[in-house]
C-alpha positions as CSV (number, residue, x, y, z in Angstrom):
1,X,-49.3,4.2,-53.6
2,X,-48.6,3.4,-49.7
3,X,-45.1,3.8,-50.5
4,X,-45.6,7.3,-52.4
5,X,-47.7,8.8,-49.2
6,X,-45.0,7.8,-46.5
7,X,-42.3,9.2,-48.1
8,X,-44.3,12.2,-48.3
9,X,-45.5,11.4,-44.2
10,X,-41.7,11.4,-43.4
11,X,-39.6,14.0,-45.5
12,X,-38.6,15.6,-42.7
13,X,-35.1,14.1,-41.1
14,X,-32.7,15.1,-38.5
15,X,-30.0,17.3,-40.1
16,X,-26.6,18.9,-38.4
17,X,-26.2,22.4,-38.0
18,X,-24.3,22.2,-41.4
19,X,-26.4,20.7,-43.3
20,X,-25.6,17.0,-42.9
21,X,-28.1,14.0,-42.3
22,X,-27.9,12.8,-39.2
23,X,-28.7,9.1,-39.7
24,X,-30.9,8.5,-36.5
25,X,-34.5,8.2,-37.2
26,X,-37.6,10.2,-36.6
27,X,-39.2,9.2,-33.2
28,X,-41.7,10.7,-30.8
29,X,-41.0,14.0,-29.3
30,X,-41.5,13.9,-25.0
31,X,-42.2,17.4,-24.0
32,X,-41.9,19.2,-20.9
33,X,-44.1,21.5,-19.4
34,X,-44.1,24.6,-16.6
35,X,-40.1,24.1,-16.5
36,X,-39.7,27.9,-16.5
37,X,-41.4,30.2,-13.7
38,X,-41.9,33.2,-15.7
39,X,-43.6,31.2,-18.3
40,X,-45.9,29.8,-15.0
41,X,-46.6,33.0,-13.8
42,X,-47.5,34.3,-17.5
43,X,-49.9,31.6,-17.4
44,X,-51.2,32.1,-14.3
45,X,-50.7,28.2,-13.9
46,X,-49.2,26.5,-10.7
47,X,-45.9,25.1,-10.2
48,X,-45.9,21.5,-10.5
49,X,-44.1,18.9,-8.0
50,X,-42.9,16.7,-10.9
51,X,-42.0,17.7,-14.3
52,X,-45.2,17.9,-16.4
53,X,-45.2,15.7,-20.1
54,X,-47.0,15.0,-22.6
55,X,-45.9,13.7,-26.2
56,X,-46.2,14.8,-29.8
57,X,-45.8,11.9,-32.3
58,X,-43.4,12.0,-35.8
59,X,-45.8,13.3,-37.5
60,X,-45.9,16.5,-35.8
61,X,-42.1,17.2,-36.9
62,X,-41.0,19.5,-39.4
63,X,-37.9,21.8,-40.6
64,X,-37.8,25.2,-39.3
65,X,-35.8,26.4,-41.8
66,X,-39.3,25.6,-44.4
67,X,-42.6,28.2,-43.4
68,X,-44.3,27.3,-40.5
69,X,-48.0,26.0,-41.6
70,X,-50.1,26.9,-38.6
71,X,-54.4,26.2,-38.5
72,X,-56.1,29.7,-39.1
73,X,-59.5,28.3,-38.0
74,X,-59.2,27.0,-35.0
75,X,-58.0,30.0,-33.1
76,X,-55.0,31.6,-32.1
77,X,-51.8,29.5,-32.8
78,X,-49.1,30.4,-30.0
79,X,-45.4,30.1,-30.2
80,X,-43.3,28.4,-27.4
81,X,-39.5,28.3,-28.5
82,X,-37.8,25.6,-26.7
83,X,-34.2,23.5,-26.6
84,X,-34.5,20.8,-28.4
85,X,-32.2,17.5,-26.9
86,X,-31.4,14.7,-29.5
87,X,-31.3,11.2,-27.9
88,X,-29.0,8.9,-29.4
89,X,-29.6,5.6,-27.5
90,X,-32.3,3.4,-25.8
91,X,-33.0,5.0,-22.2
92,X,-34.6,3.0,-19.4
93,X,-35.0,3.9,-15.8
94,X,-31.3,5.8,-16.4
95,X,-29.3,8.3,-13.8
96,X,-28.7,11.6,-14.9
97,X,-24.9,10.9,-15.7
98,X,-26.6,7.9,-18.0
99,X,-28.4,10.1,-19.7
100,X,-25.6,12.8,-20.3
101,X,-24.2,9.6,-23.0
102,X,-27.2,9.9,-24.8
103,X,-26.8,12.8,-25.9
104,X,-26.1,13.1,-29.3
105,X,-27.1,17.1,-30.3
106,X,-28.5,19.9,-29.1
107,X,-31.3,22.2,-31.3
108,X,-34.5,24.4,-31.0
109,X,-38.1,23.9,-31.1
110,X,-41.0,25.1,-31.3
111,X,-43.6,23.9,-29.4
112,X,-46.7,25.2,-31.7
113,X,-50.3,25.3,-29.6
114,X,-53.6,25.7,-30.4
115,X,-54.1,28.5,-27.4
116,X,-58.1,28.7,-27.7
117,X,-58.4,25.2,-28.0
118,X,-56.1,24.3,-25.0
119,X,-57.9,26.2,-22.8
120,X,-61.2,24.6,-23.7
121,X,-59.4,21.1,-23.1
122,X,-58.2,22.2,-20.0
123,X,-61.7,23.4,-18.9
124,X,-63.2,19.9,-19.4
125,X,-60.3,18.2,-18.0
126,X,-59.3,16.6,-21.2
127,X,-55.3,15.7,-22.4
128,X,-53.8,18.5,-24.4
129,X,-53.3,16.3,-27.7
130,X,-55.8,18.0,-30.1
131,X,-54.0,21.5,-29.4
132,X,-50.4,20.6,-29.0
133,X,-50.3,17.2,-31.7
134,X,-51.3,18.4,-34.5
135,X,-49.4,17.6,-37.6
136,X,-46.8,20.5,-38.2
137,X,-46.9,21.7,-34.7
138,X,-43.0,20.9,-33.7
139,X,-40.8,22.4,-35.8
140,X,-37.2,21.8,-35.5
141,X,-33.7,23.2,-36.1
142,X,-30.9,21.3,-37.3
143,X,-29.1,20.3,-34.1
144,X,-25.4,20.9,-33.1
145,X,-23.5,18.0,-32.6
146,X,-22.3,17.8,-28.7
147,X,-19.0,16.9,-29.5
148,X,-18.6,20.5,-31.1
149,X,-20.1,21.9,-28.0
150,X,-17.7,23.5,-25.7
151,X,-20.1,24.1,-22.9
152,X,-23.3,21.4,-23.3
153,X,-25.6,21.8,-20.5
154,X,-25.9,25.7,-20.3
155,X,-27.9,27.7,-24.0
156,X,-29.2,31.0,-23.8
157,X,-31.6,31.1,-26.8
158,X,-33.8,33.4,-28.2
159,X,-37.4,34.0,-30.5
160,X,-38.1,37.2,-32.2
161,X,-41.1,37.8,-34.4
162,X,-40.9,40.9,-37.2
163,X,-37.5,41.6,-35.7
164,X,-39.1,42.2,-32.1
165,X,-37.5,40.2,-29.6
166,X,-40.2,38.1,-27.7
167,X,-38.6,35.3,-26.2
168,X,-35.7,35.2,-24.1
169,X,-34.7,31.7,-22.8
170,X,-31.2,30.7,-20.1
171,X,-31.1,27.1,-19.4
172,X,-29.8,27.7,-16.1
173,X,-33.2,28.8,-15.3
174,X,-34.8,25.7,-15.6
175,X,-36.4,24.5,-12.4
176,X,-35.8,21.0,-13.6
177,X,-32.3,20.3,-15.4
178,X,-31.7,18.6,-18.8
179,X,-30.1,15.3,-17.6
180,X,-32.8,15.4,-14.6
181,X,-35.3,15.7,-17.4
182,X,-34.0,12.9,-19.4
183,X,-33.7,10.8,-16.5
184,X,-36.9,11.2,-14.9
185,X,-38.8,10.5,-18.3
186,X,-36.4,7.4,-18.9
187,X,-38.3,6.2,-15.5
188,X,-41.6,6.5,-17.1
189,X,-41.2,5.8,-20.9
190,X,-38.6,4.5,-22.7
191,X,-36.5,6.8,-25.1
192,X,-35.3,5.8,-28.5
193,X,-33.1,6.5,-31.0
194,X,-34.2,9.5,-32.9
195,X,-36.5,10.9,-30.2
196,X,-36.2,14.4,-29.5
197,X,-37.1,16.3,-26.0
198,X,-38.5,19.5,-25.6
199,X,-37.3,21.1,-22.6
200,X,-39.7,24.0,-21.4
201,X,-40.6,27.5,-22.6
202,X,-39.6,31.1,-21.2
203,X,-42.3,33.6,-21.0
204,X,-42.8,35.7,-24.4
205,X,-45.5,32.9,-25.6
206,X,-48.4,34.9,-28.3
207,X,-50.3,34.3,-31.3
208,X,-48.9,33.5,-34.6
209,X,-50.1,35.5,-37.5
210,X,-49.4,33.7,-41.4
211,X,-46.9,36.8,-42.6
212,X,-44.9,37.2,-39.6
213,X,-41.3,36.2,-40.1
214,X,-39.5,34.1,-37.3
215,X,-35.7,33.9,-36.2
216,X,-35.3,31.6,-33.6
217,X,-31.5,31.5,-32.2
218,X,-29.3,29.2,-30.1
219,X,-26.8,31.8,-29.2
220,X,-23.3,31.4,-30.6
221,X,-24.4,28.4,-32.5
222,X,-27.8,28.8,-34.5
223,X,-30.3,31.3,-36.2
224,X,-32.8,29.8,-38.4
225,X,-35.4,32.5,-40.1
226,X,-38.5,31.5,-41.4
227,X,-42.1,32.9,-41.9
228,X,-45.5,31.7,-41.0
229,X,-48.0,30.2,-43.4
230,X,-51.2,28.5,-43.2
231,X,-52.4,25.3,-43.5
């Protein structure tokens, strides 16, 4: 029986943008907050001196490419597309050139969040767990392999819902770099094999409604479609 319900916990598994297994395993997913200023001013929220984080464990992954289960009773379910960076090694207290070697593969995210229930978190000065932690609430693309990359530390991506475009995303707007990223979270918590990071969110974040169909793309490498369901 306990073998039966984790394979079900953990069918999800890191695949290559053609279809392929990637045989690293599924770890925690570090994510990174206010790392684009038109998503802080959207927000109305302040810029922060050090990169903001905060975690969503395994079970929170899923495949994009299946519907995206979001709550429908616990108020409005926002998307926040993100780049997705696939660690390939153990990371502690690393440089940025360090961390440029562990990366295996680049891919997208979303960052799902319980809006309503954020905000009431926030208001009672609680972590963000219950509305960003959920299980289902980071679903990921298949990743491109960096070695297939010709340019790996500049992605323009994109999210359009109901063939509207509502995110628009350029790495090289980030106010804190990937390898920066990688290396200042090294310094805090160690990074695994398998663990994925979230890099930050563009503006364009709104309510998810079960129906809508979503394409997320990775410009010149990716475009999953999917639709939203509930849970």
């Amino acid at each position: 029986m306990f073998a039966s319900e984790s394979a079900q916990r953990v069918s999800y598994r890191h695949n290559d943008q053609h279809g392929q297994a990637i045989g690293l395993p599924v770890g925690k997913v570090v994510c990174v907050g206010r790392n684009y200023m038109d998503h802080i001013q959207e927000m109305s929220n302040q810029v922060s001196e050090v990169p903001l984080l905060f975690m969503k464990p395994s079970t929170a992954v899923v495949d994009m490419r299946e519907p995206v289960a979001v709550p429908t009773i616990q108020g409005e379910c926002h998307n926040e597309l993100e780049v997705a960076v696939l660690i390939a090694a153990k990371l502690t207290k690393v440089t940025p050139e360090q961390a440029s070697k562990a990366v295996y593969a680049i891919g997208l995210g979303l960052d799902l969040t319980l809006r309503d229930e954020q905000s009431r978190l926030k208001e009672i000065g609680q972590p963000w767990e219950r509305a960003k932690s959920f299980d289902g609430s980071c679903p990921l693309s298949p990743f491109v392999l960096v070695n297939s990359l010709s340019n790996n530390d500049h992605f323009v991506f994109q999210l359009h819902i109901n063939e509207q475009l509502v995110q628009s995303g350029d790495t090289n707007l980030m106010l804190t770099p990937i390898l920066q990223l990688i290396s200042e979270i090294s310094h805090h918590f160690t990074l695994l094999p398998g663990d994925v990071i979230l890099t930050g969110t563009p503006k364009g974040v709104g309510p998810l409604h079960v129906g809508d169909k979503i394409t997320a793309v990775l410009e010149g490498h990716l475009s999953i479609s999917t639709r939203v369901s509930s849970q």
